[in-house]
C-alpha positions as CSV (number, residue, x, y, z in Angstrom):
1,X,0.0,0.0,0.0
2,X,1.5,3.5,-1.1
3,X,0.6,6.4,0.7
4,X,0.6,9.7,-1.5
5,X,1.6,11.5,1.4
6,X,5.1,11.3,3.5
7,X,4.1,8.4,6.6
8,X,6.6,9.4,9.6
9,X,6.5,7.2,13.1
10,X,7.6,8.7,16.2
11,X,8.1,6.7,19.5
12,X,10.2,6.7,22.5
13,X,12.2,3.7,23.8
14,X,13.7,2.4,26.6
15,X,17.1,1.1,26.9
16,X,15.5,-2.4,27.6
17,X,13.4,-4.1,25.4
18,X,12.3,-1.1,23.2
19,X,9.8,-0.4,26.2
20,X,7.0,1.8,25.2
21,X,4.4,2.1,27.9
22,X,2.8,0.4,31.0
23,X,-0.5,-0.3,31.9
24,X,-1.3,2.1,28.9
25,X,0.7,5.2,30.2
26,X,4.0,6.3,29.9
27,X,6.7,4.6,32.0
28,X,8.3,8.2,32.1
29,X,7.6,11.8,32.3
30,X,10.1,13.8,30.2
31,X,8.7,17.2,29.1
32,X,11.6,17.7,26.7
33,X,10.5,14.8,24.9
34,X,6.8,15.7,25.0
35,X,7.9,19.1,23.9
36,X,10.0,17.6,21.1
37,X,6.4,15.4,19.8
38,X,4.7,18.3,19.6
39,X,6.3,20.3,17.8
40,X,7.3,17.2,15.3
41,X,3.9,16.2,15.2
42,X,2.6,19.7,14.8
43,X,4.8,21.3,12.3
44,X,4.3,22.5,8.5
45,X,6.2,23.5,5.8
46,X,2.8,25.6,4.7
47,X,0.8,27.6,7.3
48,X,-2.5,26.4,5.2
49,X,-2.1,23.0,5.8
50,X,-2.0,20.5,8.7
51,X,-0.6,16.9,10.3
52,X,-2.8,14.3,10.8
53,X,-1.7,11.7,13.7
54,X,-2.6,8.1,13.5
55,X,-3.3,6.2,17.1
56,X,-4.8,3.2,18.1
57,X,-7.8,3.2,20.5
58,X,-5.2,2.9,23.4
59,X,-3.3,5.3,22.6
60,X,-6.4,7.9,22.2
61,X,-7.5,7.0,25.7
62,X,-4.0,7.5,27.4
63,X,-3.3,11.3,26.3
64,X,-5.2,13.0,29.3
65,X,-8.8,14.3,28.1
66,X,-7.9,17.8,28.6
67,X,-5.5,17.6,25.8
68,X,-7.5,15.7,23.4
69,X,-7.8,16.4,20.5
70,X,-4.3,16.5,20.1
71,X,-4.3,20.5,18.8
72,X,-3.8,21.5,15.3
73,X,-3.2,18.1,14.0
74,X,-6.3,15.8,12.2
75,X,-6.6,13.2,15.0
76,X,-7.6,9.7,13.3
77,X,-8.6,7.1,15.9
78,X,-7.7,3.1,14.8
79,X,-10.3,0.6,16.5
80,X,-12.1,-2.3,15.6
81,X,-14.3,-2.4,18.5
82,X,-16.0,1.0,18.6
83,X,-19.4,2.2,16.9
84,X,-18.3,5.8,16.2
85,X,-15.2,8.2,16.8
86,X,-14.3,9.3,20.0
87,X,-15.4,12.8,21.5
88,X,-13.1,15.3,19.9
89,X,-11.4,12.8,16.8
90,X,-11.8,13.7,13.7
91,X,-11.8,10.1,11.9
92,X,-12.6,6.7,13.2
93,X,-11.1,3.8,11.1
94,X,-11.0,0.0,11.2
95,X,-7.7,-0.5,9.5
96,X,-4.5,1.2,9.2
97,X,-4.4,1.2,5.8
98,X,-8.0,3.1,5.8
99,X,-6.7,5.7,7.6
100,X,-3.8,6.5,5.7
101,X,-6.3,6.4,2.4
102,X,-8.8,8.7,4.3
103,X,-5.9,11.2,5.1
104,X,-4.3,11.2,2.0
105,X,-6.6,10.7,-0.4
106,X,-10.1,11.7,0.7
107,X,-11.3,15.6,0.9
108,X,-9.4,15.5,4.1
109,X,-6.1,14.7,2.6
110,X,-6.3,18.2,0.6
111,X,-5.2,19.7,3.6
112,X,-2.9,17.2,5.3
113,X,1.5,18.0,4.8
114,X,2.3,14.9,6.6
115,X,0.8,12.2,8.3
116,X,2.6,11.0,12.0
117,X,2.1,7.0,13.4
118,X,2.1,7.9,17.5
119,X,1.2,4.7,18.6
120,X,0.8,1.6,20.2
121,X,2.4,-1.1,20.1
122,X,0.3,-2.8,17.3
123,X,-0.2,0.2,15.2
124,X,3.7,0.6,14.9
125,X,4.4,-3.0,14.6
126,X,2.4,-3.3,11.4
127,X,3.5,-0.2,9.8
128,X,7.0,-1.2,10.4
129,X,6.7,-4.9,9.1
130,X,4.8,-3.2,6.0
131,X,7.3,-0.9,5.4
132,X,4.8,2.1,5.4
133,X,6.6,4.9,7.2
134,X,9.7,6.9,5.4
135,X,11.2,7.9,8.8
136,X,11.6,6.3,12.2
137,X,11.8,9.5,14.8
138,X,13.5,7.2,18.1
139,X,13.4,8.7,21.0
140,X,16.2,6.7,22.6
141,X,15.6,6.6,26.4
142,X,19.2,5.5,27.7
143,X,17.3,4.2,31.1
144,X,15.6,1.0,31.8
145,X,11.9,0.5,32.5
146,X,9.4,-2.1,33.7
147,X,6.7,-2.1,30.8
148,X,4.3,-4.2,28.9
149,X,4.4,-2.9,25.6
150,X,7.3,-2.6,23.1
151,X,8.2,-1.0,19.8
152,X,9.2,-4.0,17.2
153,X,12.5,-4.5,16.6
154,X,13.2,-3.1,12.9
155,X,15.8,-3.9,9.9
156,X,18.3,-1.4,10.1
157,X,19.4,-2.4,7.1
158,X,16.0,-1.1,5.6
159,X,16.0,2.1,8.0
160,X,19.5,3.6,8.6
161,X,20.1,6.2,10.7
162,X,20.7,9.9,9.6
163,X,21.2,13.1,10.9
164,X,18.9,15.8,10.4
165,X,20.4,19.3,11.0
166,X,17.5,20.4,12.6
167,X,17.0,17.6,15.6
168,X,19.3,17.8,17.8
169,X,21.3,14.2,18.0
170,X,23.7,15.0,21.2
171,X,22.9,13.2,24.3
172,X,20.2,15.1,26.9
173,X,19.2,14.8,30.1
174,X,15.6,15.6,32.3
175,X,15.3,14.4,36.1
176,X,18.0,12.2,36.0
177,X,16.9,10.6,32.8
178,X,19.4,10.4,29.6
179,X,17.7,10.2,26.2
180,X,18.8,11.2,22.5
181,X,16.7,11.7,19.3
182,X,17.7,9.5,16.8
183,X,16.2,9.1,13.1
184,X,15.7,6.4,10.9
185,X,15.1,6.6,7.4
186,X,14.1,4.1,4.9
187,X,16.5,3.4,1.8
């Protein structure tokens, strides 16, 4: 399935396992990095345009309800199980592949720049075994965590690592925490 728009993923991981979350929260609290999704997430090259994030139900349901929608992004909700989008969303589809068609192709797409994977663990397992995204934005937390959900392990060969002059790559810290931004971009 092409996508006529660019697919980025963005995730944060921890040093053990590729930990993303526990109990369907965050295993950390790093404003830096929330700051850093945000902005990603959030920025266009043209002021009349917008992002559109894709997240699974999960997801949706662990971003506090007072920041939900996420703001100035097209929020597209992924669930098989629910009857009709979510208070605030903006699109409920079954499949990943339907979202990525309804924000890049539909009326909706005319005003989409980029479209951002934020999660879970499902959602970036199959976009990752499909190939779908162009770039990998890693988070790399360089502290271990207890968690139950994990980012898939990925073919570097496929996705290398490359600097972008505009994310900082040098080695940050927040309440004790190390972590890095690292990119990975599909050859």
């Amino acid at each position: 399935m092409a996508c006529e728009k660019p697919v980025h993923l963005i995730v944060a991981v921890s040093r053990n396992g590729m930990g993303i979350g526990k109990n369907g929260n965050l295993p950390w609290r790093l404003r830096k990095d929330m700051k850093y999704f945000a902005e990603m997430t959030s920025k266009t090259k043209l002021d009349s345009k917008q992002n559109a994030v894709i997240m699974g139900r999960k997801t949706w349901d662990s971003i506090p309800e007072k920041f939900r929608p996420l703001p100035n992004r097209v929020n597209v909700i992924l669930s098989k199980s629910l009857a009709e989008k979510p208070a605030g969303a903006h699109h409920l589809c079954t499949s990943l592949e339907d979202a990525l068609n309804v924000v890049s192709k539909s009326s909706t797409g005319d005003n989409v720049e980029s479209i951002w994977i934020i999660g879970g663990g499902a959602v970036y397992k199959e976009a990752v075994n499909k190939s779908l995204c162009n770039r990998i934005y890693l988070t790399r937390v360089l502290a271990d965590f207890d968690c139950d959900t994990f980012f898939p392990e990925f073919d570097t060969k496929l996705y290398q690592l490359i600097v972008d002059p505009e994310v900082n790559g040098e080695v940050q810290e927040e309440k004790g925490i190390e972590f890095k931004y690292e990119i990975y971009e599909r050859s």
